[in-house]
Kinemage of the C-alpha trace (Angstrom):
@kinemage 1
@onewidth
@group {chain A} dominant
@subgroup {mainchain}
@vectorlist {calphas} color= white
{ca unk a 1} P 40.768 93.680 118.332
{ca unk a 2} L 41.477 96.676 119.586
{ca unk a 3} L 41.681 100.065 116.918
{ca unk a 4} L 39.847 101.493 114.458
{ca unk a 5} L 42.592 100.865 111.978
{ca unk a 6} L 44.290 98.140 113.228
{ca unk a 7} L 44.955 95.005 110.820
{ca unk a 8} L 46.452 91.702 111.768
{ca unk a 9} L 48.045 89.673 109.041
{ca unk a 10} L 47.535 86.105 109.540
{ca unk a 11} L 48.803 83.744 107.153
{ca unk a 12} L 46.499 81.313 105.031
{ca unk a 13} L 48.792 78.474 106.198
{ca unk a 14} L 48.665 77.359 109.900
{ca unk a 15} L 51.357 78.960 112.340
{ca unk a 16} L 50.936 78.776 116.047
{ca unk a 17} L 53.071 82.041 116.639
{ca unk a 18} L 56.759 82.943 117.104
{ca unk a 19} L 57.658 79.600 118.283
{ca unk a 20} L 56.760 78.206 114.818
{ca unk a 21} L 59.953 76.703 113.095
{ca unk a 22} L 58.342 76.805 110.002
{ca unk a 23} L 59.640 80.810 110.051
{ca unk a 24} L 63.189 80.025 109.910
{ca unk a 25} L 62.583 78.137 106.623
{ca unk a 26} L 63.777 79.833 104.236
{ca unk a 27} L 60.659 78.890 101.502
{ca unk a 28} L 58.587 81.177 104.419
{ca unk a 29} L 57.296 84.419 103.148
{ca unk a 30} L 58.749 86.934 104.758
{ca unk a 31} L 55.472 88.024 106.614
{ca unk a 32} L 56.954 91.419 107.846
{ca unk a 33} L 57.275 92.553 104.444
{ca unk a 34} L 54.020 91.192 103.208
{ca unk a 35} L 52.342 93.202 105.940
{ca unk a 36} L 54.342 96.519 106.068
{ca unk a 37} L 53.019 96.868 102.324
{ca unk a 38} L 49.171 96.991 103.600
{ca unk a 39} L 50.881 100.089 105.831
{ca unk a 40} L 48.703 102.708 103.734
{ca unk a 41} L 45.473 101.005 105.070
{ca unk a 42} L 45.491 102.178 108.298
{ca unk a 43} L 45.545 105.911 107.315
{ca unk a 44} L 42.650 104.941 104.749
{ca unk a 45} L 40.307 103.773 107.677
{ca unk a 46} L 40.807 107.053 109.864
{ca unk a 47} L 40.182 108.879 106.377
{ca unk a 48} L 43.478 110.297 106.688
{ca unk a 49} L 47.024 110.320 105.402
{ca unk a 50} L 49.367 109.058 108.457
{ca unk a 51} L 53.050 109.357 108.326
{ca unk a 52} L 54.488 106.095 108.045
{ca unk a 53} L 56.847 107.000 110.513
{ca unk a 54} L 53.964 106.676 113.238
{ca unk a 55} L 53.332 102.691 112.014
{ca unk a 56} L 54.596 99.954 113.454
{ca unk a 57} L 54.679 96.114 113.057
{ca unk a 58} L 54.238 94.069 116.419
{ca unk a 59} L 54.175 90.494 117.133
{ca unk a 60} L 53.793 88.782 120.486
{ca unk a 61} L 55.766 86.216 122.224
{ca unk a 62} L 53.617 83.158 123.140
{ca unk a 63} L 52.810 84.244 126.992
{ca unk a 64} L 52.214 87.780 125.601
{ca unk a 65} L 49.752 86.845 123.153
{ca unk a 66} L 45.360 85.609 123.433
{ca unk a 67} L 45.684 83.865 120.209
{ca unk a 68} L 47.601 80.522 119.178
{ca unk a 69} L 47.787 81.571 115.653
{ca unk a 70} L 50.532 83.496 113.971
{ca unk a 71} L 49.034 87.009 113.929
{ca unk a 72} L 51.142 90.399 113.208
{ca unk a 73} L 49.664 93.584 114.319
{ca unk a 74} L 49.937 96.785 111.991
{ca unk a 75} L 48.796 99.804 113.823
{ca unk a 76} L 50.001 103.824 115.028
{ca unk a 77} L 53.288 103.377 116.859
{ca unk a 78} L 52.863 105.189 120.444
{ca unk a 79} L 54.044 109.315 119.709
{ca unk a 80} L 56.270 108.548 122.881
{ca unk a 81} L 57.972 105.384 121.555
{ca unk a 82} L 58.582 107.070 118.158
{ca unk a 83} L 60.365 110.068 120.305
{ca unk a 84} L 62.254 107.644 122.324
{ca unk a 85} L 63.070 105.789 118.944
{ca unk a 86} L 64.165 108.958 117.128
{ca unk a 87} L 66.590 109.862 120.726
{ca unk a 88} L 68.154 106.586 120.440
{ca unk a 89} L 68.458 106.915 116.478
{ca unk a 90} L 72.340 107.554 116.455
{ca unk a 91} L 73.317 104.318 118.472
{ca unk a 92} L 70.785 101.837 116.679
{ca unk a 93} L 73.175 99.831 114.625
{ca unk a 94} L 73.126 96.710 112.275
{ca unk a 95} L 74.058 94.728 115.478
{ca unk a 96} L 71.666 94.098 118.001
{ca unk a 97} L 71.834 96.915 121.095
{ca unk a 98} L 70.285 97.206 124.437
{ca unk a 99} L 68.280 100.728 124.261
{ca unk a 100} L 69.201 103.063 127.449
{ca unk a 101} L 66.127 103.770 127.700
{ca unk a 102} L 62.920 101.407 128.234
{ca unk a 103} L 59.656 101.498 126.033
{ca unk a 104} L 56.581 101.334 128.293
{ca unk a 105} L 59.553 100.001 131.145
{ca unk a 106} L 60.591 97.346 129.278
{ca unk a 107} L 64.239 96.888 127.834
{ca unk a 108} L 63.914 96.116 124.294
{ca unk a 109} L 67.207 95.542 122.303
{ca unk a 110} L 67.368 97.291 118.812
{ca unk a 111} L 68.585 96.402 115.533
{ca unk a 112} L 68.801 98.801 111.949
{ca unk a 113} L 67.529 97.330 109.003
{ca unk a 114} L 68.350 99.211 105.739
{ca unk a 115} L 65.664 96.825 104.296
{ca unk a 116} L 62.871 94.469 104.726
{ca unk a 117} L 64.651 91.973 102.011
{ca unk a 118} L 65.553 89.421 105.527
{ca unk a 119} L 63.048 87.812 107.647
{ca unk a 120} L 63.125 89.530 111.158
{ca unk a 121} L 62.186 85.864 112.516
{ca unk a 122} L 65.528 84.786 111.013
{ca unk a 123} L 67.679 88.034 111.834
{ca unk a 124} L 66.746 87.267 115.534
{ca unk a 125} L 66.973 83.547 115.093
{ca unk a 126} L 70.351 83.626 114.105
{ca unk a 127} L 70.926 85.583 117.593
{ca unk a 128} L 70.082 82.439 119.397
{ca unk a 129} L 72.037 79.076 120.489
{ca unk a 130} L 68.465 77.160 120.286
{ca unk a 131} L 65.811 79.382 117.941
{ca unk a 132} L 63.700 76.435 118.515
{ca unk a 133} L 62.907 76.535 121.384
{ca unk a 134} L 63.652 80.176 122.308
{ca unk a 135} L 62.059 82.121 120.028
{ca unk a 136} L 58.050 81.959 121.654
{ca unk a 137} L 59.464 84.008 124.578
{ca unk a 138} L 59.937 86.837 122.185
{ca unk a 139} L 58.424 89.742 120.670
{ca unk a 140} L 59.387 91.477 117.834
{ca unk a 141} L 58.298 94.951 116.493
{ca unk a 142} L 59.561 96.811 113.555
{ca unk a 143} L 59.015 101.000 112.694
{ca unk a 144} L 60.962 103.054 110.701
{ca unk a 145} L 63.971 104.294 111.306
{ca unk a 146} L 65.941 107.216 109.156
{ca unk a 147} L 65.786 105.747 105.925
{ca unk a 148} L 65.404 101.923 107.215
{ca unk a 149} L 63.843 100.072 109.681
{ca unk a 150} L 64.070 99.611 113.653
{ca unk a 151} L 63.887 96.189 114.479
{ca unk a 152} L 62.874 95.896 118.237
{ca unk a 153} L 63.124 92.696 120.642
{ca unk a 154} L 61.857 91.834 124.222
{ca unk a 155} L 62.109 88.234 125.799
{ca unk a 156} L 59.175 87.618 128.182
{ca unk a 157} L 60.746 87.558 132.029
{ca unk a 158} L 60.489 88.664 135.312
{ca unk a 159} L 56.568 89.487 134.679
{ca unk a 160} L 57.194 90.846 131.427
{ca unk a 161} L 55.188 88.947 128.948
{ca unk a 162} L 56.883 90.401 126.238
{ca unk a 163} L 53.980 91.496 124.456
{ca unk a 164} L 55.053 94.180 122.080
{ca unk a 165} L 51.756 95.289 120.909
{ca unk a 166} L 51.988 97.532 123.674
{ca unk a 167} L 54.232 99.449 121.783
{ca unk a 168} L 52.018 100.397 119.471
{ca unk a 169} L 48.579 103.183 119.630
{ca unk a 170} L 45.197 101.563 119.131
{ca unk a 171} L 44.014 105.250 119.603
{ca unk a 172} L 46.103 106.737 116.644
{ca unk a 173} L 46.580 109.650 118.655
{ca unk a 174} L 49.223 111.300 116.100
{ca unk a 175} L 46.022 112.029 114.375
{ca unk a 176} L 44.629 114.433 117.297
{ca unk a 177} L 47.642 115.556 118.066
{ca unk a 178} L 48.582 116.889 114.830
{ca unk a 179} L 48.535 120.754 114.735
């Protein structure tokens, strides 16, 4: 693991990944929730307050992923994702939206959340024909967004393995960068 203050959640019960149906149950925890709330920890290993802003929740799709076990990353969010985030604030609505612009040259769709009260497994399930059996090739990651959340999703294609950790800044440079 990659990150001074990285943390993974990882549930006590058994979950291969995204392609586990037992996330569309509706007795699931929502695990984005549960893990946003450890958000402060990251700042506390660096020694240092971090904007919440500049945290991010990422999940992998099963061919972007080294681990067959439900794992959710909390770490820094890339400085250049959060500007291309905050540029594309005004057109991320509570319908999914293809961003102009690609993160790391990958085009992620974009959803707003007002809260974390739904399960982002089920908000994108209920996007899909056949969640069972489309929802591995996904990634998910979640940041803040004006006064909600940015839900972001890539489907693994065309070489892109959908891996949306790469989103994210095992470096915390907002911390060196910070005047």
């Amino acid at each position: 693991m990659e990150g001074r203050g990285q943390y993974l959640l990882i549930p006590t019960v058994r979950r291969a990944g995204m392609e586990s149906a037992a996330l569309l149950l509706p007795e699931t925890p929502n695990y984005f929730a549960l893990a946003w709330a450890y958000r402060a920890r990251v700042g506390h290993d660096y020694g240092r307050f971090i904007d919440p802003r500049m945290l991010s929740l990422a999940i992998n799709s099963v061919g972007g992923r080294s681990q067959n076990q439900l794992h959710i990353h909390l770490d820094c969010l890339d400085p250049a994702i959060r500007d291309a985030l905050d540029r594309a604030a005004d057109r991320i609505g509570p319908r999914w939206r293809v961003l102009t612009e690609t993160l790391h040259g990958h085009r992620y769709r974009a959803m707003y959340l007002a809260t974390l009260n739904g399960s982002p497994f089920r908000i994108l399930a209920a996007d899909m024909a056949h969640p069972e059996s489309e929802m591995g090739a996904h990634t998910l990651v979640l940041a803040p967004l004006g006064a909600g959340y940015v839900l972001l999703d890539d489907v693994a294609k065309d070489g892109d393995r959908a891996s949306g950790e790469e989103l994210q800044d095992h470096t915390c440079r907002v911390l060196t960068d910070a005047p």
